[in-house]
Phi, psi and omega in degrees: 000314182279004159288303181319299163318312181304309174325261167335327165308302171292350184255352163299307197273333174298329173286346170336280219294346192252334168262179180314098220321325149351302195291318184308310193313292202277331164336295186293317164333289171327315186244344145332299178277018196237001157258350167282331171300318198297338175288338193063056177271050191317319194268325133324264211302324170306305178320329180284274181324331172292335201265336155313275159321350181253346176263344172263167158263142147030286176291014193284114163319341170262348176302300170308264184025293194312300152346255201315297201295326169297315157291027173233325178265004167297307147331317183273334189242043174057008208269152202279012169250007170308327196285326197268316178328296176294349171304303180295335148341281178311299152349297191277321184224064201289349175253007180295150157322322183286343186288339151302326181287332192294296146338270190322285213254017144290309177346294203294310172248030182266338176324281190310307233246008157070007184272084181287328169293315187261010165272317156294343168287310159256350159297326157346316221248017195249149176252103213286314201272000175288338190287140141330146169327289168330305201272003193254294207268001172262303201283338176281295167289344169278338160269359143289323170298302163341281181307336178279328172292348218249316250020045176257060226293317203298290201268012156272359160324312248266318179299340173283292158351294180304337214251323193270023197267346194248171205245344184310173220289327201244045179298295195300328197273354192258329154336268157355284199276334183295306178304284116047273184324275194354302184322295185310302214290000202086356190302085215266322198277358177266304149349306220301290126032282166316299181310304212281346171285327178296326189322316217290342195259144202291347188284344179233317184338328155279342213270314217253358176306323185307294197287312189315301172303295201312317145327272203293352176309278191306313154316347153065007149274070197286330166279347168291307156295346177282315182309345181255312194302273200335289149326325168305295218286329254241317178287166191288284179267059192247153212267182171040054146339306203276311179287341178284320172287309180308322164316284170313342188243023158225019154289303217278327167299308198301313187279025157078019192251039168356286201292325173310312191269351176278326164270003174269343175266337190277334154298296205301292158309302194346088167098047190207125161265359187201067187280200189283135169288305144009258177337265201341319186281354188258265180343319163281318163323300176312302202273354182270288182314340187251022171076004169295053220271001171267344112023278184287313176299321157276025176256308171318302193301306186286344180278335182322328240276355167233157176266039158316155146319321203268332132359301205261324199287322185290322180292341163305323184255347161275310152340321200272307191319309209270325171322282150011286187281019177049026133306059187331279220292327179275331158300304149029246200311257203323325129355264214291351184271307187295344172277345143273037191273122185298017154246133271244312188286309141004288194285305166311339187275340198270304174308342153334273190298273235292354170301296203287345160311317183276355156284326208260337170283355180062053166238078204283344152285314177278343144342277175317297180305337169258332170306296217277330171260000157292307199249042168240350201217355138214092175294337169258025172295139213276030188257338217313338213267327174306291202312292198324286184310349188264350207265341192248314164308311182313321187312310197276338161282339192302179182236342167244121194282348208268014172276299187304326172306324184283321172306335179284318189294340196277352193272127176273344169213133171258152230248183159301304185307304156284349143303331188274347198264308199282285200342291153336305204264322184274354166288336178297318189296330181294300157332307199289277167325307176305336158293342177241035152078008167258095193279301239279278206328293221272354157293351157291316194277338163319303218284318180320290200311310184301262199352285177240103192281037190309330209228097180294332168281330148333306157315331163284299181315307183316306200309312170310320173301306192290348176284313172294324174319302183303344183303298208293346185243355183037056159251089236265265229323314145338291197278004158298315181303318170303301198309324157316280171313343194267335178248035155277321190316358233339095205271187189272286207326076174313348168267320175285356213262312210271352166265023133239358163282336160317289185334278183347294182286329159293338194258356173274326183274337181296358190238013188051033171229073194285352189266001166274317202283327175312314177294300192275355169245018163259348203262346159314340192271354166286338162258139195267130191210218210261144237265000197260318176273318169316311174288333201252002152263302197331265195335333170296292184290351162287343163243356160276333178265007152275338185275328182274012176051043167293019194341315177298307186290336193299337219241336184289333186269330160304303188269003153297296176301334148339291192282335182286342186065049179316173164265000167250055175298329172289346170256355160283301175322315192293312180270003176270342194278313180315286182291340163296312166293342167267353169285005178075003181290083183255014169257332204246309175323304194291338171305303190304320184294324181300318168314337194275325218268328208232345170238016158262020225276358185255009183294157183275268166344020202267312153012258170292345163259018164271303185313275195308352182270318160315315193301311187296309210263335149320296148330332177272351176075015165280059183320263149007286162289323150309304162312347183278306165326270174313352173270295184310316183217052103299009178232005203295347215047024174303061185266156186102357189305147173332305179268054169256296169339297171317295196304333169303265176353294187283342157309296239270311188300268143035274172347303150007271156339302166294311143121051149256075205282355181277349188273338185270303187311287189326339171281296178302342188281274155347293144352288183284322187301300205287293192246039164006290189302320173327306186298308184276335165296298206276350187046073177294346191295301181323290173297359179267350196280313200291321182289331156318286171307337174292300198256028172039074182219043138004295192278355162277331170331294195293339123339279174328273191323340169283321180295326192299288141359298161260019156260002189224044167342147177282310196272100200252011152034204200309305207305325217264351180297308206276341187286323185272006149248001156293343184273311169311292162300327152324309210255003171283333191095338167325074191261010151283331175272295185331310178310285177344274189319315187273332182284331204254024174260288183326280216318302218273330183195086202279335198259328208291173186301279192284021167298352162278335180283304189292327190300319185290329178289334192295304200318300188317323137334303172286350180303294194313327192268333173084018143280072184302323207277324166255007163279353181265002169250321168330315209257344162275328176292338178285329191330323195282331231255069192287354199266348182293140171307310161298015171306299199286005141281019201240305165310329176281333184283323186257017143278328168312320164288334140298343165285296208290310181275021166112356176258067169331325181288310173286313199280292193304028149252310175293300198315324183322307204276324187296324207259359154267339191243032164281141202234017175212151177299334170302321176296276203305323173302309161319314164272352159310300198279318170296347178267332175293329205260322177318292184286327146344282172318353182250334129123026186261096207268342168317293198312323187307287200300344149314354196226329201277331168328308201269336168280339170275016179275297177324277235251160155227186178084210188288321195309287191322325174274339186292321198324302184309313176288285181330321184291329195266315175298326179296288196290001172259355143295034141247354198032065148292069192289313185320289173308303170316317176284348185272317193284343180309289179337296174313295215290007202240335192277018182222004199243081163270351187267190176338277208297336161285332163324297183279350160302286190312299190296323184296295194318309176290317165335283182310297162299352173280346181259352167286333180090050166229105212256298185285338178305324171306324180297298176314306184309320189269333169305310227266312173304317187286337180279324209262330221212017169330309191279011160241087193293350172280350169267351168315269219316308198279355176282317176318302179290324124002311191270277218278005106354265200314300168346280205312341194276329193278296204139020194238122206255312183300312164257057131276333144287318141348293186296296179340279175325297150357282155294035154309329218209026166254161199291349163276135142341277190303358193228014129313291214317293190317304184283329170306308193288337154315305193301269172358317188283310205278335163327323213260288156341311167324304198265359184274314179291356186280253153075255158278010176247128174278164173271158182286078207232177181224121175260067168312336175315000000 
C-alpha cells in the first residue's frame, strides 16, 4: 500500500508545471493530504481529500483514490460517518483496487471498537490474497478473535489455524485460542500441541501451564502431569498456582499418594470459603486415609453442607471419622443423614454403624430398634451374623424391657442365650415397676424372671424384690416365702443376705409373730452392710423383746442403737425411759425421757415422751408434777396428737387425786365434748358424774349425757349401712359410686359423728377422679378438724393439690403444718419437699435450699436426690455456676432416676452457658447413655446438643441432630426441634448470600 502512495505522489508533482492554476489548487489538495496521512494526521487528510473532490471532477482518475482514502482516514480518525463513507465507497465502486483494502479496514475497524458481528460481517466479505502478507495475517486473526467472541468456535478454528501455521507476531496467540477450542471440543492431543507451542512465547508461558495439566488431567496421564505441575510451579511468574496444585493433587490422589495430595489440596484451600465440595470430599478422603481424621471431619463436615450423593457419601465418611475421634453422637447424627443416599451400599453400611453406635452410647432401645430393622431390611448382609449377637446383647442392656420381653415371648423355641435375655429383662422390668410404686406389675415380672433361673445371683435378687414387692402390698406370708427361698440359696452376698433377714423380720413383725421377727433381726446383726439398716433392726429387735417382755435385752438393743446414732435415737430413748420405768429403773427412765424432752423438741415423739414422763411421776404418786407434765403437753400447741385425749383422761386423774375437782370434771367435760370416740372407749361419763358431783355441779351431767348419746347412738341403723357401702366402693376402687354415696352421706346426715370421715372419703374420691378442684375444697373444709384421724392426711393431700394447681402461697402453709404435726418420716420428707419446690416456684431460692439442706441431711433415696437437684437448681437461679455445678455433680453420682436426669442436664446447662462447649457435649452425650429411660430430658438433651453444635459452628450436626427427632415420642420436643432446624436453615442461607461463590476463569 505505501508503494501505491508514493507512486500516485510523483507523479502528481511532474505533472505540475504543465496545468492550470486551478489544476495546480487541486493538484496541491491532493498531495498535501496525502502527506498528512503518510503522517497520520488523520483528520487533516479527510478534510483535504473531501475538499479535493469538491475542486475535481468525478472523472478525475483520483477521484475514487480520494474517496477511499477520505473514508479510511475518517475511519482512523474516529470520526462516526467513517463507517457510512467507507460503506459508500464500496457501493460506488466495488471493482476499484482499493476496494478489498476498503472491506479490510472497516473489519479492522469494527474489530477495534469490539462490535464483532459486524467485524465478522465484513471479513467475510474480503479477498484475503488481494491483502499483504501483513494485513491477511492481522485481518485473519481479528476476524478469528471475532468469532471466538461470537462463540463461533469451528470457524474462528479455522483463521486461528491459518495465522498460527505462520511464524508472525500472532503465531502464539492463535496457538493458544485454537487449544482453547480444541480443549472444549475434546481434541485433547491437538490443544496439547497448541499450548505448548503458545508455551514457547514469554506472553502465554505463564498462562498456559494451567491449561496443559488440565489436558493430561483429562487424559488420566498422571506422572506426566506431576512431571510438569512440578516444573510449572519451579517458575517465578506462572499464573493459577493454586488450580495447579489442585491438579497435582488429584493426580497424586487417583495414584493413591495420600499424603502428596492431601498437601496438595490443603494448598490449594488455604484461605477459599466456598471451594468445590468435589475437593473438599477427595481432600477428606486424602486426610482419612493418612489417619488425620479430626482433619478429615471439617473436610467432611463442609463438603456435607447439601443433601446431595455427594452430601450423603461425605456424612458416611464425617461419620466414620468422628468414630476414629470417639465422637460416638456426632457420627450418629452423620449416619443418619447418610442413610438417605439412594445408593443401596451407602445405605447399609450407615444402617450398620448407626445400629452399633448407638449400642456402644448404651442407648439400647433405639439399638433394638435399628438392629431388628437392619436385618428385616438386609437378610443377606455379611454383618447378619454381628447383628444377631448385638440384637441379643442390646436386649440384655436396654433400659426399657418391654421389647425384649414380648420378643422373647414370641419366640417358639429359645436358645440359652435368650433365657439369659428373658431373665434379665423381666427382673429389670420388675425393679423398674417396683420404683414407681407398682408392685402387683411388678410381682409378675418377678414371677416371669423365676422361670428361667439361669443366672443364680438374678435369682436371688428376684426372689428378694419380689418379697418387698409382696411387703408393700402386705401380703406378708408371700413375701415370707421369697424371702426364704432367697436364703436357702446361701449366697455369698453379705448385703443381700442382710436386706432379706431385715424383710424377714418386718413381715414376722407385720404379722405380729414377733418371736420369728425377733430371730432375723438378731441374726441381721452378723452382716456388716449398710449403717441404716442395722440401727432401725436394732430398734425392730428392741421391740420385739419388748412385746416378748424381755426388758434388759429390749433397753440393750435400744443403747446399742443409740451408741450407732441410729436417726431415730429419739424413739430409742423414748422407749428404754418406758421399759426402765416398768422395770422400776425410775431414775434411768426419767433421764431417757427427759432426753427426749430437752434435745428432741422437734420429734415426732416429743409428745409421748412428755405423756410417759407424767405416766412415771403418776406412778410414783407424784401428782402434782404429772399434772404439771400432762399441762406441757396439752400447752405444747401441737395439733391433733394421739395424746391430747390421753393427756386429758391422766390430768383429769392426776386432779383428781388433788382433789381439785372442777379441773377433773373440765377435763373429762373436754373429752366427751372433743373426742366423742375417745369418751366412749375409756367410758368417761362415771368419773365425769362423780367430779361433777364433788365440785357441786351436779345439774350439769344431764347435758353431758344427751351429747354423749348422740355422738354415740346404740343403733347404727340405715346410716351406718349406708356410710360402709360408700367405703366398700371406695377401698373397691368404684370411686364413682363411691363419690355418689358419700355426697348423699354428707347431704343425708349432717349431724353425724362420722361427718368428718365421709367428708374425707368424698374429697378422696374426687382425687382419685383427678377433680383436683373440688377434691382441694373438699380437703379444705375438713382442715380445721384437728382432732381426726386422717388429719394428717388431709393436710398432705391439700398441700398437694395446691401445689398441683399452681398456688404456691397455700401449698407453703399446708406444707408448713404438715411438716410440723408428722408423726412418720414419710410425712415430715413430704413436707420438706413441698416446701423446697413451692418456694423455689416463688423465686425465694434461701428458703428452697433450706429445706432442701434438711432433706439431703434426712432422707435417702428418691427424697435425697430430688434434694440434691433443687440445691443445684436454687444456686444456678442465683447464677451460682459454681456452687450449681458441685451440687448437679453430687446429685447425679447417687442419682439413677428422674432427678439425676434433670441434674446431667442442668449441669450440661451450665456449660453451654459458661461457653465450655465440650465438657457440654460430653455431659450430655453421658445423659442419653445413663439416663434413657426419661425420654423428656433425653429429648431436651438432645436440643441442647444441637445448640452447642451450632454455637462451636458446626452447623451440619446441628441439624443433623435436629432432624434426627422428626420421630421422637414426645410432641414438644418434635415441635421444638423443628422450629430449631427451621431458624438455622434460615441463618444459612441469608449467610450463603452474602458469601460469592469460589470459581477460576481458565480463559
Amino acid at each position: 500500500m505505501r508503494t501505491i502512495v508514493i507512486l500516485l505522489t510523483l507523479l502528481a508533482f511532474q505533472g505540475r508545471a504543465q496545468q492550470p492554476v486551478s489544476q495546480q489548487l487541486s493538484d496541491d489538495y491532493f498531495a498535501q493530504s496525502l502527506r498528512y496521512r503518510e503522517h497520520k494526521n488523520y483528520p487533516a487528510a479527510a478534510n483535504g481529500f473531501q475538499q479535493f473532490m469538491v475542486q475535481v471532477a468525478a472523472a478525475d482518475t483520483r477521484y475514487a483514490l480520494a474517496n477511499f482514502y477520505q473514508a479510511e482516514c475518517a475511519l482512523l480518525a474516529g470520526r462516526a460517518d467513517g463507517p457510512l463513507l467507507m460503506d459508500q465507497f464500496m457501493d460506488a465502486y466495488p471493482d476499484h483496487p482499493m476496494a478489498e483494502q476498503g472491506y479490510f479496514t472497516l473489519a479492522m475497524f469494527h474489530y477495534r471498537s469490539k462490535n464483532f458481528e459486524q467485524a465478522v460481517s465484513r471479513f467475510g466479505k474480503i479477498r484475503f490474497s488481494a491483502l499483504s502478507d501483513e494485513d491477511q495475517l492481522d485481518g485473519r486473526f481479528a476476524w478469528g478473535y471475532s468469532l471466538f467472541n461470537l462463540r463461533q468456535l469451528p470457524k474462528a478454528l479455522e483463521q486461528f489455524n491459518y495465522v498460527k501455521a505462520t511464524a508472525g507476531a500472532y503465531g502464539p496467540a492463535s496457538s493458544y485460542y485454537a487449544g482453547y477450542i480444541e480443549y472444549g471440543a475434546g481434541e485433547d492431543e491437538l490443544a496439547l500441541s497448541d499450548f505448548k507451542r503458545a508455551e514457547g512465547s514469554a506472553s502465554y508461558a505463564t498462562v498456559v501451564p494451567v491449561l496443559i495439566a488440565g489436558v493430561y488431567n483429562r487424559q488420566g496421564r498422571d506422572s506426566e502431569l506431576l512431571s510438569y505441575v512440578d516444573g510449572a510451579l519451579k517458575r517465578e511468574q506462572v499464573a493459577h498456582r493454586d488450580e495447579l496444585n489442585l491438579l497435582a493433587a488429584e493426580a497424586q490422589f487417583r495414584k493413591k499418594n495420600y499424603s502428596e495430595s492431601l498437601k496438595g489440596y490443603q494448598e490449594y484451600l488455604e484461605g477459599r470459603t466456598n471451594p468445590d465440595r468435589g475437593v473438599l470430599f477427595r481432600a477428606g478422603l486424602s486426610a482419612f486415609a493418612q489417619s488425620q481424621f479430626a482433619l478429615a471431619k471439617g473436610l467432611f463436615g463442609r463438603a456435607a453442607s447439601e443433601a446431595d450423593s455427594l452430601g450423603q457419601s461425605a456424612s458416611y465418611y464425617l461419620g466414620a471419622s468422628s468414630l476414629q475421634t470417639g465422637d460416638r453422637q456426632s457420627a450418629l447424627t452423620s449416619f443418619q443423614v447418610a442413610r438417605r443416599s439412594t445408593d443401596p451400599a451407602i445405605q447399609e453400611e450407615s444402617s450398620y454403624q448407626i445400629a452399633k453406635v448407638l449400642y456402644d452410647l448404651g442407648r439400647a432401645d433405639q439399638a433394638v430398634d435399628e438392629l431388628e430393622l437392619y436385618l428385616k431390611a438386609f437378610p443377606t448382609s455379611v454383618h447378619d451374623n454381628e447383628m444377631s449377637e448385638l440384637l441379643s446383647a442390646a436386649y440384655v442392656n436396654a433400659s426399657n424391657y418391654n421389647k425384649a420381653i414380648t420378643h422373647v415371648e414370641a419366640m417358639t423355641r429359645r436358645t440359652p442365650i435368650m433365657n439369659s435375655v428373658y431373665q434379665k429383662a423381666t427382673y429389670f422390668k420388675g425393679t423398674e415397676l417396683f420404683n414407681k410404686d407398682d408392685w402387683s406389675q411388678a410381682i409378675t415380672m418377678f414371677d416371669k424372671s423365676m422361670t428361667v433361673p439361669t443366672d443364680k445371683a438374678i435369682a436371688a435378687a428376684c426372689l428378694f424384690w419380689r418379697g418387698e414387692a409382696q411387703s408393700a402390698l402386705r401380703q406378708y406370708d408371700p413375701a415370707i416365702g421369697s424371702y426364704q427361698q432367697a436364703v436357702n440359696m446361701e449366697l455369698k452376698d453379705p448385703e443381700l443376705m442382710a436386706s432379706l433377714r431385715y424383710g424377714l423380720g418386718y413381715a414376722f413383725f407385720n404379722l405380729q409373730q414377733f418371736d420369728k421377727a425377733l430371730f432375723h433381726f438378731r441374726e441381721l446383726s452378723k452382716y456388716p452392710t449398710d449403717g441404716s439398716i442395722q440401727q432401725d433392726g436394732l430398734l425392730r429387735l428392741g421391740d420385739c423383746y419388748y412385746v416378748a417382755k424381755s426388758y434388759t435385752e429390749a433397753v440393750a438393743a435400744y443403747k446399742r442403737a443409740i451408741q450407732l446414732r441410729a436417726s431415730e435415737s429419739d424413739y430409742a430413748y423414748l422407749q428404754a425411759g418406758v421399759i426402765e420405768g416398768i422395770l422400776r429403773q425410775y431414775d434411768a427412765a426419767a433421764g431417757d425421757l427427759d432426753r427426749v424432752i430437752r434435745d428432741f423438741p422437734q420429734s415426732k415423739y416429743w409428745d409421748e415422751a412428755v405423756y410417759q414422763r407424767g405416766q412415771l411421776d403418776f406412778g410414783r404418786g407424784n401428782y402434782a408434777s404429772a399434772a404439771s407434765a400432762f399441762s406441757r403437753l396439752l400447752g405444747s400447741g401441737k395439733p391433733g396428737t394421739r395424746f391430747t385425749p390421753l393427756a386429758h383422761l391422766r390430768r383429769a386423774a392426776s386432779y383428781f387425786n388433788l382433789k381439785d375437782y372442777n379441773r377433773t370434771a373440765d377435763d373429762y367435760i373436754r373429752v366427751l365434748t372433743d373426742y366423742p370416740a375417745v369418751a366412749a372407749d375409756q367410758d368417761v361419763l362415771l368419773p365425769l358424774q362423780e367430779a361433777l358431783n364433788l365440785a357441786g355441779r351436779s345439774q350439769e351431767f344431764d347435758g353431758y349425757l344427751a351429747k354423749f348419746k348422740t355422738a354415740n347412738p346404740n343403733a347404727k341403723g340405715v346410716e351406718s349401712v349406708e356410710f360402709e357401702s360408700a367405703r366398700n366402693y371406695y377401698f373397691n376402687q368404684d370411686y364413682p359410686r363411691s363419690e355418689t354415696g358419700f355426697a348423699n352421706y354428707v347431704a343425708g346426715y349432717p349431724e353425724s359423728a362420722r361427718i368428718t370421715e365421709a367428708r374425707y372419703y368424698l374429697a378422696e374420691t374426687r382425687y382419685r377422679r383427678k377433680d383436683y378442684e373440688r377434691a382441694l375444697q373438699g380437703f379444705t373444709e375438713i382442715a380445721t378438724a384437728t382432732n381426726f384421724e386422717y388429719y394428717n392426711k388431709v393436710i398432705g393431700r391439700k398441700a398437694e393439690l395446691e401445689s398441683r394447681l399452681n398456688k404456691p402461697e397455700l401449698a407453703i402453709q399446708s406444707y408448713q403444718t404438715l411438716a410440723a404435726i408428722a408423726t412418720t418420716k414419710k410425712e415430715q420428707f413430704t413436707g420438706w419437699t413441698g416446701l423446697m419446690e413451692n418456694y423455689y416456684l416463688l423465686a425465694q431460692y434461701d428458703s428452697s435450699s433450706g429445706y432442701a439442706h434438711k432433706l439431703s441431711e434426712a432422707a435417702t433415696g428418691a427424697a435425697q436426690n430430688r434434694a440434691g437437684l433443687y440445691l443445684g437448681k436454687n444456686a444456678l437461679a442465683r447464677g451460682d455456676y459454681e456452687t450449681a455445678k458441685d451440687e448437679f455433680v453430687a446429685t447425679v453420682n447417687i442419682a439413677s432416676d428422674e432427678f439425676g436426669a434433670e441434674a446431667k442436664y442442668r449441669l450440661a446447662e451450665i456449660f453451654y452457658l459458661t461457653k465450655e462447649h465440650k465438657p457440654c457435649y460430653e455431659t450430655l452425650i453421658s445423659l442419653n447413655k445413663d439416663y434413657q429411660a426419661y425420654p423428656e430430658w433425653v429429648g431436651r438433651s438432645f436440643l441442647l446438643l444441637a445448640d452447642n453444635y451450632a454455637a462451636t459452628g458446626d452447623v451440619f450436626q446441628a441439624k443433623a441432630t435436629l432432624r434426627s427427632l422428626d420421630k421422637f415420642p414426645l410432641d414438644m420436643i418434635k415441635q421444638e426441634a423443628a422450629s430449631k432446624l427451621k431458624s438455622l436453615e434460615e441463618q444459612e442461607l441469608k449467610l450463603r448470600k452474602t458469601q460469592p461463590t469460589d470459581t477460576t476463569d481458565q480463559q
